[in-house]
C-alpha beads as a LAMMPS data file, in Angstrom:
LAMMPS data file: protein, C-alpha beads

159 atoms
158 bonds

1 atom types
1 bond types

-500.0 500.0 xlo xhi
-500.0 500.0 ylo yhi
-500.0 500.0 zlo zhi

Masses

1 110.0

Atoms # bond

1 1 1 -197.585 46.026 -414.916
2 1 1 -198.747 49.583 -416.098
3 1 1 -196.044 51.652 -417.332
4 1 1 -196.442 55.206 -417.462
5 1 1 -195.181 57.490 -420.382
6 1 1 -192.046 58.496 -419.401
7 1 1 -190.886 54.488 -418.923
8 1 1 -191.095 54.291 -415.412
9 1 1 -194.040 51.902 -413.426
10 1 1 -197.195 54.034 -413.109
11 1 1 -198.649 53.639 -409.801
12 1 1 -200.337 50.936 -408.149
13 1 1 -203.759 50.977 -408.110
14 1 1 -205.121 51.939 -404.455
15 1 1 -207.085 49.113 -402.211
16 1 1 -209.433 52.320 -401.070
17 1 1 -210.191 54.376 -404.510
18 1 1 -211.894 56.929 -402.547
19 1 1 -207.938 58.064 -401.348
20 1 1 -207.241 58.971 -404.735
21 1 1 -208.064 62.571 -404.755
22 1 1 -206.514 63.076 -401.393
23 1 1 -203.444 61.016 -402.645
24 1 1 -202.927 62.780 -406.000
25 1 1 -203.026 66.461 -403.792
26 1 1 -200.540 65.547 -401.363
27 1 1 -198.489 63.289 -403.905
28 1 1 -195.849 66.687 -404.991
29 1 1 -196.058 67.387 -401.315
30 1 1 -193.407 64.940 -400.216
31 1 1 -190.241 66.628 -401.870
32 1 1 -191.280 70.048 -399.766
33 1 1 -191.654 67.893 -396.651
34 1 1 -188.168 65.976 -397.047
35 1 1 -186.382 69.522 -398.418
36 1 1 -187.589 70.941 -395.164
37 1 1 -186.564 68.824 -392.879
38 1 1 -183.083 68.031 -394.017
39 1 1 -182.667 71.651 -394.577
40 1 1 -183.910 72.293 -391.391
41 1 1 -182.086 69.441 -389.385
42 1 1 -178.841 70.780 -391.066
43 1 1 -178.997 74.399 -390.316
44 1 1 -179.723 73.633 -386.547
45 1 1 -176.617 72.210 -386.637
46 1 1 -174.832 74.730 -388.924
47 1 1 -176.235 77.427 -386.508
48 1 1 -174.753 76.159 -383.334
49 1 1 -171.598 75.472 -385.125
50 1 1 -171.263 79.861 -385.040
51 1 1 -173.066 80.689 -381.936
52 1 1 -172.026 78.201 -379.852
53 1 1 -168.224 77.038 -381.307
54 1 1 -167.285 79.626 -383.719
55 1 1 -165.464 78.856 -386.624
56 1 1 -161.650 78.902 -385.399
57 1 1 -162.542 76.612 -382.018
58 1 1 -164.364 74.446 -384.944
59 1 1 -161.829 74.490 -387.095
60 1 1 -159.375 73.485 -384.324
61 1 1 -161.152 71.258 -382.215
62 1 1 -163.102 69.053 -384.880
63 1 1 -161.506 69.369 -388.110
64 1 1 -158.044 69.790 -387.291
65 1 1 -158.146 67.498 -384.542
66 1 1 -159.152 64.589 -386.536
67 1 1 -156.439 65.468 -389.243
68 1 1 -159.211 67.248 -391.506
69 1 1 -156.904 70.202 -393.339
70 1 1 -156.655 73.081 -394.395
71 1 1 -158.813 73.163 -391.221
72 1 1 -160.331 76.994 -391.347
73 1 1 -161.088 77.121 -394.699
74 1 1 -163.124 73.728 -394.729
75 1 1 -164.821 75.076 -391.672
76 1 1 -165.967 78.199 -393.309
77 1 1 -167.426 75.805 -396.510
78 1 1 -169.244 73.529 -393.720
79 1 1 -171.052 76.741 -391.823
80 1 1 -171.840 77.576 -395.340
81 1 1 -173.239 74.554 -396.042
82 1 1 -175.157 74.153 -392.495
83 1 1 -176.394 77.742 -392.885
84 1 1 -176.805 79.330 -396.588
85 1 1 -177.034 75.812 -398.014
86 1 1 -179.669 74.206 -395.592
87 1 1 -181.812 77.794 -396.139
88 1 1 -181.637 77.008 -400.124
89 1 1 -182.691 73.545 -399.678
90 1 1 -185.481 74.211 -397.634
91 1 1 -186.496 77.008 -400.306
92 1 1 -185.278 74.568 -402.928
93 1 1 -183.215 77.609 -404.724
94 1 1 -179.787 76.153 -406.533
95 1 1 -181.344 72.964 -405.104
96 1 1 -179.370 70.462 -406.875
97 1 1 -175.855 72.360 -406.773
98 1 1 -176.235 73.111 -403.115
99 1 1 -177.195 68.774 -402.421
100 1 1 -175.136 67.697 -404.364
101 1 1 -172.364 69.909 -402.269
102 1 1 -173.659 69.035 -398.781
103 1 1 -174.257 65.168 -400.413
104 1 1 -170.427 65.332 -400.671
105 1 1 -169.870 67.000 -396.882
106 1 1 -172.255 63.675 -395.823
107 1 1 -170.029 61.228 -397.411
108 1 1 -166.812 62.480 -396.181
109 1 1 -168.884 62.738 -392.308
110 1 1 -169.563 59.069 -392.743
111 1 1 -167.319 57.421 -394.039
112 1 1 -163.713 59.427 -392.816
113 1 1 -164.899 60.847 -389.540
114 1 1 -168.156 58.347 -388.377
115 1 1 -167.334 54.702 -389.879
116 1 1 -163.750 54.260 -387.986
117 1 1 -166.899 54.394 -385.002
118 1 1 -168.886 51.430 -386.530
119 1 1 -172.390 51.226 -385.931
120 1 1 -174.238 53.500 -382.985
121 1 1 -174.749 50.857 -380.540
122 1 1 -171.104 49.631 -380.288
123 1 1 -170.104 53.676 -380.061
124 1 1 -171.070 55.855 -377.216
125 1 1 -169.987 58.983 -379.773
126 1 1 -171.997 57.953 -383.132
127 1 1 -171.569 55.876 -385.617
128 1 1 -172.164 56.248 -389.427
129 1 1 -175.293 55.021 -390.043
130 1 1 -176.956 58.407 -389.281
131 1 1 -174.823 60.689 -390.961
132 1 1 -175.269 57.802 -394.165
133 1 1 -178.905 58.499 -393.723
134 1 1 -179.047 62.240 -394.100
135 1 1 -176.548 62.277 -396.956
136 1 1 -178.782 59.876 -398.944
137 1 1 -181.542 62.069 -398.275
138 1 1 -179.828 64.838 -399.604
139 1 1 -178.303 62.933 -402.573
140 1 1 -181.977 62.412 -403.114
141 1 1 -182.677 65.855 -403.312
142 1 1 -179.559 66.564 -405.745
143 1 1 -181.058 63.725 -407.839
144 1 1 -184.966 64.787 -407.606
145 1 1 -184.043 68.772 -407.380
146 1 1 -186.085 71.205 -405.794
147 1 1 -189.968 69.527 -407.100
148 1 1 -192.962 71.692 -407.441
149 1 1 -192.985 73.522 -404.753
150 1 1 -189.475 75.374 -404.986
151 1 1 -188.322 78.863 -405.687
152 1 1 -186.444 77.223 -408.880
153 1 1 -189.634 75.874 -410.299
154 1 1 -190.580 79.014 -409.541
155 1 1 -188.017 81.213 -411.553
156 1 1 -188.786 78.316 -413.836
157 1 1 -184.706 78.222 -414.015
158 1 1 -182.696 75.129 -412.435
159 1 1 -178.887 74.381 -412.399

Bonds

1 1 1 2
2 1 2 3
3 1 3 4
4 1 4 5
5 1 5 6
6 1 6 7
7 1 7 8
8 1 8 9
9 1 9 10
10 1 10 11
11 1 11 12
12 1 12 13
13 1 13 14
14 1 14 15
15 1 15 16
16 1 16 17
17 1 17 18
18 1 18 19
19 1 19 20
20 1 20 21
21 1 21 22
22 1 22 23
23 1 23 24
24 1 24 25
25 1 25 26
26 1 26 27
27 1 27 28
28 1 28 29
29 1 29 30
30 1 30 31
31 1 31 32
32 1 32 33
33 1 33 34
34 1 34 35
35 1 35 36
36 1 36 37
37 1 37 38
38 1 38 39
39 1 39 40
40 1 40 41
41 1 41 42
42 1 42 43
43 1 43 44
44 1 44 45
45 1 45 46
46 1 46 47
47 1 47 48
48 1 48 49
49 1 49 50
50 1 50 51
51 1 51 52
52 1 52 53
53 1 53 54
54 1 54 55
55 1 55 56
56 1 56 57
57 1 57 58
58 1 58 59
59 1 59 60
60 1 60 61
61 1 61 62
62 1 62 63
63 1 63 64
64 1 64 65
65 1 65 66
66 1 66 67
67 1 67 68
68 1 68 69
69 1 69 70
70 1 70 71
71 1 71 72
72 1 72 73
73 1 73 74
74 1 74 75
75 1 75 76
76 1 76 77
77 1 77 78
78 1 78 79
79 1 79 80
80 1 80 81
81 1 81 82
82 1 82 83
83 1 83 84
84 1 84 85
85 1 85 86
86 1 86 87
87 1 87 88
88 1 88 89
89 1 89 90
90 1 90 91
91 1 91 92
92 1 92 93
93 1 93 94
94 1 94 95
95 1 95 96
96 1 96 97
97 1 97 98
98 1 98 99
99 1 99 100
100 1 100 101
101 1 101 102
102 1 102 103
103 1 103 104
104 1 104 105
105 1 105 106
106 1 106 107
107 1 107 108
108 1 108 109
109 1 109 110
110 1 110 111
111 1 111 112
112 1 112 113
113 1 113 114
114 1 114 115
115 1 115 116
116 1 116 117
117 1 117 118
118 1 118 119
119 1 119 120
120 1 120 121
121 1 121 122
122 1 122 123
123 1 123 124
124 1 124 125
125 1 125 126
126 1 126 127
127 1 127 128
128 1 128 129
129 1 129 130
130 1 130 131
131 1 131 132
132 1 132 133
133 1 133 134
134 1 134 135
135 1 135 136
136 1 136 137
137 1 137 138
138 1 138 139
139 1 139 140
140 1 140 141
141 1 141 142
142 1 142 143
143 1 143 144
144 1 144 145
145 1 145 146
146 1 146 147
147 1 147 148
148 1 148 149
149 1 149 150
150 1 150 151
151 1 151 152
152 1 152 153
153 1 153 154
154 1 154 155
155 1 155 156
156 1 156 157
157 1 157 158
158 1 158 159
């Protein structure tokens, strides 16, 4: 097995060559892609979390309600997440500081609020697998950062 320079696998050679070029374009691509679609997917949510609920009747009726406290407060940090953090991801600015925030906002969704449901089909509400899904896709992101195509690649500054 080929091993590239910084110790990891190199990739595996292609069964049509000619994709190369295509392939090695598109390859730096993929980190915009995911960045945009969690961020995306997560501000829909944070969006109709203030325009439809508004943070006291969220506060209230999801956080308090399932014993999640100091209710108001948290509710403010999860709009903030759902809003201001899911526009930096998608721009990839504080990319790795903001994940790593929402990463923990995933795990406490899945595994406090979503696994008492078990798994979707045996849970007309939810279950955890999905929330477990987008939080490792945002851990990802806190792991990977904001790639190429980012505003901190381009300040050339990451934290």
């Amino acid at each position: 097995m080929a091993t590239s320079e910084h110790g990891g696998s190199a990739e595996p050679r292609l069964v049509i060559a000619a994709l190369e070029p295509f392939y090695a374009w598109v390859r730096e691509l993929s980190w915009l892609v995911i960045r945009l679609a969690a961020g995306g997917v997560l501000f829909a949510h944070g969006f109709d979390k203030i325009t439809r609920l508004g943070v006291s009747a969220f506060a209230s009726g999801s956080l308090a309600r399932r014993g999640i406290e100091p209710s108001v407060p948290l509710a403010y940090l999860i709009i903030f997440n759902e809003t201001v953090g899911a526009i930096c991801l998608m721009l990839g600015l504080f990319t790795r500081v903001i994940a790593a925030i929402i990463a923990i906002e995933f795990a406490v969704i899945t595994f406090y609020v979503s696994f008492p449901n078990g798994f979707t089909w045996t849970s007309p509400g939810g279950g955890w697998e999905y929330p477990l899904l987008w939080g490792l896709v945002i851990f990802a992101i806190a792991l990977r950062g904001g790639g190429p195509y980012s505003v901190d690649r381009l300040i050339g500054r990451e934290i």
